[in-house]
KEKOLDO-413148 format. One record per residue (C-alpha): residue number from 1; residue in three letters; x negated, y, z negated. Coordinates in pm, 1 decimal, padded with zeros to 6 digits. Each point is the difference from the previous one (the first is absolute). Layout:
resi: NUM resn: ALA c1: X c2: Y c3: Z
...
END
This chain:
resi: 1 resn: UNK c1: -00849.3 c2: -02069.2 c3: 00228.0
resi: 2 resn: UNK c1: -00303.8 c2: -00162.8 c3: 00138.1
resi: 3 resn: UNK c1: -00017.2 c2: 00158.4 c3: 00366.4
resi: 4 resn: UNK c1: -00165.2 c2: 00286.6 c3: 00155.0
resi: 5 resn: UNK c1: 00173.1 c2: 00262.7 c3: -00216.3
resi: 6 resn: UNK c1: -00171.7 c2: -00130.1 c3: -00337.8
resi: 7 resn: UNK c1: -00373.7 c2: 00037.4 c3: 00195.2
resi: 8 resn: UNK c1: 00030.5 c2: 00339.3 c3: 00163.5
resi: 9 resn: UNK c1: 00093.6 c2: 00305.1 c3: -00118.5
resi: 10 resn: UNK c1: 00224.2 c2: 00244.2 c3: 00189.8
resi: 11 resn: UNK c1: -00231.9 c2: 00256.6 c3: 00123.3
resi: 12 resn: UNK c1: 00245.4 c2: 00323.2 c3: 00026.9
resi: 13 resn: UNK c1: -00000.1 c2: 00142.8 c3: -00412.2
resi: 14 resn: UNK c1: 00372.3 c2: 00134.4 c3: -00153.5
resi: 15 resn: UNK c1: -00188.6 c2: 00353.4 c3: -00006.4
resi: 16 resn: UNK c1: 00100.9 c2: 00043.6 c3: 00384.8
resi: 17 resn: UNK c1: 00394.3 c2: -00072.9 c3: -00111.1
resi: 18 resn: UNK c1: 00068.6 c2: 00365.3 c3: -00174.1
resi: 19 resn: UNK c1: -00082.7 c2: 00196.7 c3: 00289.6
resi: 20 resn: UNK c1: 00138.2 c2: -00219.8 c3: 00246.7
resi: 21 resn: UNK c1: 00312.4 c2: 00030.3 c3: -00187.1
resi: 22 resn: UNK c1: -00000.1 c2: 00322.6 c3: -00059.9
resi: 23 resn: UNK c1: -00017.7 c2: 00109.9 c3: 00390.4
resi: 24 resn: UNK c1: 00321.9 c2: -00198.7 c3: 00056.4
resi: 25 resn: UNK c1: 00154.8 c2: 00150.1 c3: -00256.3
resi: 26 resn: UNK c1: -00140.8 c2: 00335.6 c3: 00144.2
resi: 27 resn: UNK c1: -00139.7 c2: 00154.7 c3: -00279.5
resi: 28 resn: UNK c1: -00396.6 c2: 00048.7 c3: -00083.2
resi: 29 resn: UNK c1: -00183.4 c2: -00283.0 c3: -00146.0
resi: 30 resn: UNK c1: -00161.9 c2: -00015.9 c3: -00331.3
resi: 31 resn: UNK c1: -00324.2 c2: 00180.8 c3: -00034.7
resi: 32 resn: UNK c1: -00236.7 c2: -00276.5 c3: -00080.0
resi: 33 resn: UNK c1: 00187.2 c2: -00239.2 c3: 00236.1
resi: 34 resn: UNK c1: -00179.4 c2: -00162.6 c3: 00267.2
resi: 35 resn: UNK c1: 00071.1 c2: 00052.2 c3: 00396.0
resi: 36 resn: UNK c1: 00357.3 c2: -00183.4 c3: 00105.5
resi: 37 resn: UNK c1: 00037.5 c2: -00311.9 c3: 00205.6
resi: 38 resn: UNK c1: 00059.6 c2: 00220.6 c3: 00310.6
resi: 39 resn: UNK c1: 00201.1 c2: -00275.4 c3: 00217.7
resi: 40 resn: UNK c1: 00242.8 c2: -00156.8 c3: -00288.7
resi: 41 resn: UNK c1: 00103.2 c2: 00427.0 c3: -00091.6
resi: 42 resn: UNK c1: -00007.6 c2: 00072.5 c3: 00332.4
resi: 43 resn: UNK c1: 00266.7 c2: -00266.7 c3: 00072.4
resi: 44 resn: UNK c1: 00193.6 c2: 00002.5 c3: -00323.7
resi: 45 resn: UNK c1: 00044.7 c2: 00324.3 c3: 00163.6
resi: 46 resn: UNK c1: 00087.4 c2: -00086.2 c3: 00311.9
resi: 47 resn: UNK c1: 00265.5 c2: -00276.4 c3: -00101.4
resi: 48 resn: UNK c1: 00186.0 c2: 00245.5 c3: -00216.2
resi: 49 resn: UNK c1: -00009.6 c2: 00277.5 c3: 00280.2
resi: 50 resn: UNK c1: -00188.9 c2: 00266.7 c3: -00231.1
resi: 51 resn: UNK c1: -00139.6 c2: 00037.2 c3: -00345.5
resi: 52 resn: UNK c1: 00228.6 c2: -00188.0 c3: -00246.8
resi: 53 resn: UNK c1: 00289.7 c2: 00182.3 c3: -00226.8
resi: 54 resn: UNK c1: 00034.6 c2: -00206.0 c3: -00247.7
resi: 55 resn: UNK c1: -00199.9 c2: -00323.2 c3: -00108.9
resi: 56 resn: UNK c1: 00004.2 c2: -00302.1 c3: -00239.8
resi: 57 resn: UNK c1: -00306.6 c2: -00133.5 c3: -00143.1
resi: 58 resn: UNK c1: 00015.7 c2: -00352.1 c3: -00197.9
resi: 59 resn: UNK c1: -00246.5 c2: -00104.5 c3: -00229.2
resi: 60 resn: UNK c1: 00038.3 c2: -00402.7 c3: -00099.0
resi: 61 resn: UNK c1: -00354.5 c2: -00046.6 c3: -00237.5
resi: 62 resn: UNK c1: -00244.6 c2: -00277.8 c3: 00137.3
resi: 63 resn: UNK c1: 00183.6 c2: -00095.4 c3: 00328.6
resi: 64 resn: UNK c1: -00333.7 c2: -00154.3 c3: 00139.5
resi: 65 resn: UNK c1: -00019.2 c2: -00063.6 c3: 00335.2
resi: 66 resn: UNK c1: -00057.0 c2: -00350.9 c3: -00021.8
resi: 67 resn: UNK c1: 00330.0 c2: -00038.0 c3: -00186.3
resi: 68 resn: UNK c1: 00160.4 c2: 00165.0 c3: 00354.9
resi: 69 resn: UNK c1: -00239.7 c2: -00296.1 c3: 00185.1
resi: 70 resn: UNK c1: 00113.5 c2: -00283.3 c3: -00210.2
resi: 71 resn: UNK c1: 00358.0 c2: 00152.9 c3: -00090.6
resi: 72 resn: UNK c1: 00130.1 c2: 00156.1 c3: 00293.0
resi: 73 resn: UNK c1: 00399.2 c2: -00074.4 c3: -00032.3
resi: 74 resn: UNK c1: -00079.2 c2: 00202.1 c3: -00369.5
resi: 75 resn: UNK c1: -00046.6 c2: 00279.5 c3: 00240.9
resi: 76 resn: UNK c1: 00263.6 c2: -00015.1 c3: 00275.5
resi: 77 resn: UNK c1: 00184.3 c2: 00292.3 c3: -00176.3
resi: 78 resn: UNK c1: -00328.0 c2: 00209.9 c3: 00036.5
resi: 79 resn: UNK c1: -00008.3 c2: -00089.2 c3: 00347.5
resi: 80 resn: UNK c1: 00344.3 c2: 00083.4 c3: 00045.3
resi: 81 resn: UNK c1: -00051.9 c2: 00366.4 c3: -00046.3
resi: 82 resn: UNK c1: -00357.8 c2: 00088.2 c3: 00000.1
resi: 83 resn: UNK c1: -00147.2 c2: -00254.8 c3: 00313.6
resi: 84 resn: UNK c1: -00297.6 c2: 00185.8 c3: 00041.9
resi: 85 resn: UNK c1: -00292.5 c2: -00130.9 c3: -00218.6
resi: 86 resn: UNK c1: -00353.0 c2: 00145.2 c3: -00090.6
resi: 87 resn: UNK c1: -00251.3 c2: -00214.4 c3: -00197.4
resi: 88 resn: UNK c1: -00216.4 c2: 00180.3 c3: -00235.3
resi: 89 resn: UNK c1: -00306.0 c2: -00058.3 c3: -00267.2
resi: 90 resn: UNK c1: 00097.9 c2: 00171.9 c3: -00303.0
resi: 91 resn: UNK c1: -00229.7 c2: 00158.0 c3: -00272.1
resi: 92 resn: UNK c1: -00225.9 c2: -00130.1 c3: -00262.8
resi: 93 resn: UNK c1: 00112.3 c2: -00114.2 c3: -00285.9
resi: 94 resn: UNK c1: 00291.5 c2: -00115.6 c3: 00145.8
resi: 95 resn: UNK c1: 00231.1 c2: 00085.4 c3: -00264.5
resi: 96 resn: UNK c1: 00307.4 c2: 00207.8 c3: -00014.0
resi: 97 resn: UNK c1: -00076.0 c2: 00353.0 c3: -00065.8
resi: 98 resn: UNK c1: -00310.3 c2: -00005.5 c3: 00225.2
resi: 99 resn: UNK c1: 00185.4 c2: -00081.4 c3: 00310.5
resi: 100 resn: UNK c1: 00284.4 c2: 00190.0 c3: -00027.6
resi: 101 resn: UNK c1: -00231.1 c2: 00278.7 c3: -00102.0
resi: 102 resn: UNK c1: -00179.7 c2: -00059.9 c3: 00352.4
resi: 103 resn: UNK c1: 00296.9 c2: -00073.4 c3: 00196.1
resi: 104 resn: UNK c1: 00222.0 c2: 00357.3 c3: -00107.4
resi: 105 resn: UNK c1: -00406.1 c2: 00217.5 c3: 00042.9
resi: 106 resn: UNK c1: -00130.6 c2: -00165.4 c3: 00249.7
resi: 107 resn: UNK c1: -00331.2 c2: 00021.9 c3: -00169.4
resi: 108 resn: UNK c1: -00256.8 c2: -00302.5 c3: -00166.3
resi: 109 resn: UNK c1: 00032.2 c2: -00039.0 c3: -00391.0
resi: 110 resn: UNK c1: -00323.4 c2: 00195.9 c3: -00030.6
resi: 111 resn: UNK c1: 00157.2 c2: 00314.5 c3: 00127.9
resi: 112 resn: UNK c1: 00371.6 c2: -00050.7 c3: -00131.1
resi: 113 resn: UNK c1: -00173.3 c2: -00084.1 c3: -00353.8
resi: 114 resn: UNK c1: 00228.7 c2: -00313.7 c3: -00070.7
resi: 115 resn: UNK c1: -00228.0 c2: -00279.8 c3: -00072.1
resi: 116 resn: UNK c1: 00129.2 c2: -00254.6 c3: -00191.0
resi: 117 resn: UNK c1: 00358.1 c2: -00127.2 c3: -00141.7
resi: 118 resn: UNK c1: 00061.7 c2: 00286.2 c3: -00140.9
resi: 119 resn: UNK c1: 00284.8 c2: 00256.3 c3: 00054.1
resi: 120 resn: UNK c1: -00106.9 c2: 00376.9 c3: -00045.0
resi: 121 resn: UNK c1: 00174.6 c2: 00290.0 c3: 00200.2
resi: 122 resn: UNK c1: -00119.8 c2: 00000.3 c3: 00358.6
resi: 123 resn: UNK c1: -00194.0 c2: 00358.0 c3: 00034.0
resi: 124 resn: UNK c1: -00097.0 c2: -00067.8 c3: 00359.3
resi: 125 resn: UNK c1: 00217.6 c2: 00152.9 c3: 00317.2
resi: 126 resn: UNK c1: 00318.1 c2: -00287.3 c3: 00060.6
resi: 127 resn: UNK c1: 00253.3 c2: -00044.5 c3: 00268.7
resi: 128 resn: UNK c1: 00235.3 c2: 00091.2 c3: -00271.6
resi: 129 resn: UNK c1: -00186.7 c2: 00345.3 c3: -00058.6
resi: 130 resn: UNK c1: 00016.4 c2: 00086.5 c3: 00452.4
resi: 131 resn: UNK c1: 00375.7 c2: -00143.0 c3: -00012.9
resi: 132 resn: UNK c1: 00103.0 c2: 00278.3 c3: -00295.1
resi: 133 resn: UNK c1: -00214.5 c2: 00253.4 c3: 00177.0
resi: 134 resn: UNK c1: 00160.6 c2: -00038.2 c3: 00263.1
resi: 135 resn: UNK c1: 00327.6 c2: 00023.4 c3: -00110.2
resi: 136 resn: UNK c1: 00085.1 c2: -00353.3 c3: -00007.7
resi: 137 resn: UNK c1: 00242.2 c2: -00116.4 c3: -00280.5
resi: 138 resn: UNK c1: -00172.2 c2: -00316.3 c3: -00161.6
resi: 139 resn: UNK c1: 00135.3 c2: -00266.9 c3: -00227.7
resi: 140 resn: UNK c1: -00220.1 c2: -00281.5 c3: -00188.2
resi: 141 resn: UNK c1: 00179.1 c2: -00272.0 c3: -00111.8
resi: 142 resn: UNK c1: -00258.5 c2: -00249.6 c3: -00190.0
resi: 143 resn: UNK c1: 00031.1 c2: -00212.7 c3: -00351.2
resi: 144 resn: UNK c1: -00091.1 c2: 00133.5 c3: -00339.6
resi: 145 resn: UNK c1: -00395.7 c2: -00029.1 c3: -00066.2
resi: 146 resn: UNK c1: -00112.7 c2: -00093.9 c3: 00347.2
resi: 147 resn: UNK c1: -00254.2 c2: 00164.8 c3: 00194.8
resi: 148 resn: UNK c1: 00270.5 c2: 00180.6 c3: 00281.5
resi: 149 resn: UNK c1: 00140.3 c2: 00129.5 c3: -00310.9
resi: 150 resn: UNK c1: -00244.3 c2: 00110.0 c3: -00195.9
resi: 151 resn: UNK c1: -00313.9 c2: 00178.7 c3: 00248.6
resi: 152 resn: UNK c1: 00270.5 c2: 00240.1 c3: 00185.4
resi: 153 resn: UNK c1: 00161.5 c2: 00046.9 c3: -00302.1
resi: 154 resn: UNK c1: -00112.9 c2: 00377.3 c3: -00000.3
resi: 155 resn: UNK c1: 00150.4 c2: 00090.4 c3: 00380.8
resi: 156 resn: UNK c1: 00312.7 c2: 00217.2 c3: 00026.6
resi: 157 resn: UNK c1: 00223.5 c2: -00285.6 c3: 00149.5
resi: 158 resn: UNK c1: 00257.9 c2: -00168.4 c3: -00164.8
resi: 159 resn: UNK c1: -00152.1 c2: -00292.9 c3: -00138.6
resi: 160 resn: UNK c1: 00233.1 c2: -00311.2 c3: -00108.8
resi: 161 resn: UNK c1: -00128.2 c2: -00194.0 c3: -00272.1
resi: 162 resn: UNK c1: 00212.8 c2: -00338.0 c3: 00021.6
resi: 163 resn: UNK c1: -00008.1 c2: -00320.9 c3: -00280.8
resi: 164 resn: UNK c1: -00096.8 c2: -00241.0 c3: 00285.7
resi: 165 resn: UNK c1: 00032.5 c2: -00079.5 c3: 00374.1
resi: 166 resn: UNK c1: 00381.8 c2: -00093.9 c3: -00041.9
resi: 167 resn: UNK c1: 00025.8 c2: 00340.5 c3: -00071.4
resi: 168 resn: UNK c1: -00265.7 c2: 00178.2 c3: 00206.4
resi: 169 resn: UNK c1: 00256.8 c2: -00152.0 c3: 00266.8
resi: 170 resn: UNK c1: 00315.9 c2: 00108.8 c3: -00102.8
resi: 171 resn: UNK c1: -00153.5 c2: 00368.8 c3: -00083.0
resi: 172 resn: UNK c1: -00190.1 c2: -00006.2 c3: 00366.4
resi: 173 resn: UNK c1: 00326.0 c2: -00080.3 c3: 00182.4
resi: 174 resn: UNK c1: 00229.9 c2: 00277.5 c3: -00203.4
resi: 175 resn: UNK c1: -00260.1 c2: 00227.9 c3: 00113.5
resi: 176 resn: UNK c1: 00042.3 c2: -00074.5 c3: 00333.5
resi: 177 resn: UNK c1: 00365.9 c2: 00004.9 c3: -00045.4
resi: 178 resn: UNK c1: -00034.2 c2: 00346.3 c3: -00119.1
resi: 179 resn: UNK c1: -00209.3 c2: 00087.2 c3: 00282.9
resi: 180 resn: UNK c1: -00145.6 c2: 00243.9 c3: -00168.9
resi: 181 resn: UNK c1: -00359.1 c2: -00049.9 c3: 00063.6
resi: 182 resn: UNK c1: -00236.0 c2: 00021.3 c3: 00321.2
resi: 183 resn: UNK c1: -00262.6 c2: -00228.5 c3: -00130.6
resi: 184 resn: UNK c1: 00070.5 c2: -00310.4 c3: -00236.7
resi: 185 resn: UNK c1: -00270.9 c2: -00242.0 c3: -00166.8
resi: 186 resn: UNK c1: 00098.7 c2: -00367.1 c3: -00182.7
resi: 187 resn: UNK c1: -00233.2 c2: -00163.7 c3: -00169.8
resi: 188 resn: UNK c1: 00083.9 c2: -00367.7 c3: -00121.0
resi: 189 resn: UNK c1: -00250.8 c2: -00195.6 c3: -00224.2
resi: 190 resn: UNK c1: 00136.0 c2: -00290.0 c3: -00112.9
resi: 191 resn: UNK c1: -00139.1 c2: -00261.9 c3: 00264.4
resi: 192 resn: UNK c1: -00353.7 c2: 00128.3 c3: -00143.5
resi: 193 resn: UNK c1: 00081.4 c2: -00012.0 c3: -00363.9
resi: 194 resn: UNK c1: 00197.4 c2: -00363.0 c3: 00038.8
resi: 195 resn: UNK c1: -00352.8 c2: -00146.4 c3: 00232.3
resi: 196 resn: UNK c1: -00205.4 c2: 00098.3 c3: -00303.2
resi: 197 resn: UNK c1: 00189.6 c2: -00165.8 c3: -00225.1
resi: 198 resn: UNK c1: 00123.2 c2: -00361.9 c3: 00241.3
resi: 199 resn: UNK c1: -00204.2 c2: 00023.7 c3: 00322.6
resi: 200 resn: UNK c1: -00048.0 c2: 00159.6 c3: 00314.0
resi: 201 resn: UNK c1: 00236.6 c2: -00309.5 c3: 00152.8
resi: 202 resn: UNK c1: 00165.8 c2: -00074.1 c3: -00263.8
resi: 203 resn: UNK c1: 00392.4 c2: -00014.6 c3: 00016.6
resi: 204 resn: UNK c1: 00077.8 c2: 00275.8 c3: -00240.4
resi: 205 resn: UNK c1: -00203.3 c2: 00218.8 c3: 00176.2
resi: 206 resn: UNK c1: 00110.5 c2: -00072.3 c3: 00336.9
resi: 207 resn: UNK c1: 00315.8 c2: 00022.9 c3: -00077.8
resi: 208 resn: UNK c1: -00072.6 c2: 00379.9 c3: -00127.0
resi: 209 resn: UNK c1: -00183.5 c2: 00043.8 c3: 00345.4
resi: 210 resn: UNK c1: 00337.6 c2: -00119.0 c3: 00188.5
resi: 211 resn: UNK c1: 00205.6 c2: 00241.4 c3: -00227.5
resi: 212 resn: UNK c1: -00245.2 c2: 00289.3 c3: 00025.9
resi: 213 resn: UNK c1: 00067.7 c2: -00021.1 c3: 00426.3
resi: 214 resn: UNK c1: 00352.6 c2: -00065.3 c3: -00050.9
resi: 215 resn: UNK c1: 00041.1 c2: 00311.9 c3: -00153.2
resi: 216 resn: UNK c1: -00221.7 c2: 00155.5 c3: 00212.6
resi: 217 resn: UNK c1: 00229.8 c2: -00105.1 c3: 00294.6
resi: 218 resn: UNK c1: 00328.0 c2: 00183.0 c3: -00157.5
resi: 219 resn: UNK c1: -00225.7 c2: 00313.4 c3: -00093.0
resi: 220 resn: UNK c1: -00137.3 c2: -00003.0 c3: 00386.4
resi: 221 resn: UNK c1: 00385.3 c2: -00092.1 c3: 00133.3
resi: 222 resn: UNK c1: 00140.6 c2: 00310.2 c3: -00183.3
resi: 223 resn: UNK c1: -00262.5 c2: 00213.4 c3: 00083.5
resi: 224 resn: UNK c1: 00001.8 c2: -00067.3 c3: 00369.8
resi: 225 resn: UNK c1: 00410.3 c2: 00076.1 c3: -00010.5
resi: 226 resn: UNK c1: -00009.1 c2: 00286.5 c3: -00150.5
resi: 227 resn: UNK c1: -00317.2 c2: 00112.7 c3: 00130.0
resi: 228 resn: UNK c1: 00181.0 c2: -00048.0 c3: 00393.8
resi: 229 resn: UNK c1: -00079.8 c2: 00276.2 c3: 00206.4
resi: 230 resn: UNK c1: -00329.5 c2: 00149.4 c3: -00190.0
resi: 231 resn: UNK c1: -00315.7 c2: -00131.8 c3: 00044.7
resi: 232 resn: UNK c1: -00111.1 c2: -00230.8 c3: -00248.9
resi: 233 resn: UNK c1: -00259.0 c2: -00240.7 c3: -00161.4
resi: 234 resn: UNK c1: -00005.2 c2: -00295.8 c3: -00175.3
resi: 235 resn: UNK c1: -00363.4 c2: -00084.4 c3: -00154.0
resi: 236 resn: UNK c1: -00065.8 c2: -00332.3 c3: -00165.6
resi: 237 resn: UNK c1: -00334.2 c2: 00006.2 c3: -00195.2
resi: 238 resn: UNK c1: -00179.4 c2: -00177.8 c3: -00284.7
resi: 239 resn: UNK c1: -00295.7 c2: 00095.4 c3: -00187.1
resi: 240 resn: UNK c1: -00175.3 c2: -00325.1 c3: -00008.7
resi: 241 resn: UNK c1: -00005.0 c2: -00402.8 c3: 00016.8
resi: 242 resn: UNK c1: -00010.1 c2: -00273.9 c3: -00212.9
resi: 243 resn: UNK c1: -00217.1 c2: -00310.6 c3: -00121.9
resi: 244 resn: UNK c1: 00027.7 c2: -00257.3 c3: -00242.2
resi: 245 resn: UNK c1: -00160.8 c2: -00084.2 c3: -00309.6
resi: 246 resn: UNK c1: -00133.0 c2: -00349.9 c3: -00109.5
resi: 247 resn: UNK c1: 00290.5 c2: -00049.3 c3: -00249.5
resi: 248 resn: UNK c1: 00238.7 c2: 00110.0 c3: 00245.1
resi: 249 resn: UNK c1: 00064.4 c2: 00346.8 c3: -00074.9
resi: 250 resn: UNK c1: 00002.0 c2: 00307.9 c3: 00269.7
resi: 251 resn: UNK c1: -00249.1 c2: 00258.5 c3: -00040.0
resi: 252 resn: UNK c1: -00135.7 c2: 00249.2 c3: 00249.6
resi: 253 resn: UNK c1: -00271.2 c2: 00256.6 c3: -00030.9
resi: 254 resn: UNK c1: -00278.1 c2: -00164.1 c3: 00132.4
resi: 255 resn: UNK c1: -00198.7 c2: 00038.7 c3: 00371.4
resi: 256 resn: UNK c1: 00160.6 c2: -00305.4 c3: 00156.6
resi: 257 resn: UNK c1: 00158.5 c2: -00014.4 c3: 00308.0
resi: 258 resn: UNK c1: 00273.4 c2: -00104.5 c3: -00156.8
resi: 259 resn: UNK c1: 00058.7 c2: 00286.3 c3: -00207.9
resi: 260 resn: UNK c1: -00133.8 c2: 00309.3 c3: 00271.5
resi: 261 resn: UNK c1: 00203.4 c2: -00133.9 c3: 00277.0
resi: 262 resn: UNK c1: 00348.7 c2: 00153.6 c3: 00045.8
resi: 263 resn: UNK c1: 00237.9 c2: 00092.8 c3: 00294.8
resi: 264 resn: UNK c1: 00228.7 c2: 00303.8 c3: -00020.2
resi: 265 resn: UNK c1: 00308.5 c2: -00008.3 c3: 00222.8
resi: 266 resn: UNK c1: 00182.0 c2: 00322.9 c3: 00175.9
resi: 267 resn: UNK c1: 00330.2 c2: 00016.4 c3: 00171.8
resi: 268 resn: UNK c1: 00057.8 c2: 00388.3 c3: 00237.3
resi: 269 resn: UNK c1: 00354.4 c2: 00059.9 c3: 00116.8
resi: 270 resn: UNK c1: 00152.7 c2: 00317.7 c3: 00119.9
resi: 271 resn: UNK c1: 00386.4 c2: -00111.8 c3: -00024.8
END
């Protein structure tokens, strides 16, 4: 790390993501959500010729944006499909179920009542609640015990509790074999649970970064084939960054720069 992204936070909070989301997706935002970031919408919009018909939202845990600084051939696959980037400051604490908790309400911890690692059902308005009103058909594809899983675990969409990212993946891209399903979430955690245990750099959790975009890639491929001719998006979005420890463990949590900054990535096509 050690440049200008460890000393200044990004000043645009996750709270604006759910609405500006939600208004390419052309449905209402969350209640509690704050306003949208008028110009990204308003040309996710634009590149996919209208409000989108179906949409793919991946989740990899702690994908800080100084790993994209220092790491960028890990992201090339992101790039690939979703070129358009959006740095954000995420929530305090800077765990988990906080920011995905902000990032699906658009609203601050005080208001969506998530305020520390833990994972109760999320009572506030969602994305997931304006896609089902809506109509939408919604799938949630995330491992057993983690927060995607567990704080939308009450919605009426089909929720697909998987033993781990290997087979989050293979579940995800069935689904969208199926095609079945307007709206499709992945979350992937094992990057974040492999940096706690080695290090943010270390080689076993690279290596689950590099797998975690591979797979993206193939999930993004088959969605853009089969998705031809509809209008579509592709969102790439973490909840939070990464720091490490003194004995060389990740951890994450905490008010550092390190930690708050993140950058969420959207492809828009319309064939």
């Amino acid at each position: 790390m050690g440049d200008l992204i460890d000393r200044f936070p990004n000043p645009v909070c996750l709270t604006h993501e759910a609405a500006t989301l939600a208004r390419a997706l052309g449905i209402d935002a969350p209640r509690e959500a704050e306003e949208p970031i008028s110009p990204l919408a308003d040309l996710l919009i634009e590149k996919m010729g209208g409000k989108a018909e179906r949409s793919l939202f991946f989740h990899p845990d702690a994908a800080a944006e100084w790993l994209f600084r220092k790491y960028p051939d890990y992201f090339l696959p992101v790039l690939r499909h979703t070129p358009m980037t959006r740095p954000y400051g995420t929530v305090m604490p800077s765990v988990t179920p906080v920011c995905f908790a902000t990032m699906y309400s658009g609203a601050l911890p005080e208001k969506h009542g998530i305020r520390e690692y833990a994972k109760p059902i999320l009572k506030i308005d969602t994305l997931f609640d304006r896609m089902l009103e809506r109509g939408m058909r919604v799938a949630n594809v995330a491992s057993r015990g983690c927060s995607m899983a567990m704080i939308f675990a009450d919605r009426k969409m089909d929720a697909y509790v998987t033993e781990d990212d290997g087979d989050s993946f293979r579940t995800a891209l069935s689904l969208l074999e199926e095609d079945r399903y307007d709206h499709i979430s992945v979350y992937f955690g094992e990057y974040d649970a492999t940096m706690h245990a080695r290090g943010t750099e270390s080689e076993e959790a690279l290596a689950k970064l590099e797998e975690h975009f591979r797979h993206f890639d193939v999930l993004a491929g088959k969605a853009r084939a089969l998705w031809a001719g509809k209008r579509h998006l592709i969102m790439v979005g973490t909840d939070h960054g990464v720091h490490d420890l003194a004995d060389g463990r990740g951890a994450h949590g905490t008010d550092l720069t390190a930690d708050l900054n993140i950058l969420h990535f959207y492809g828009a096509y319309k064939n």
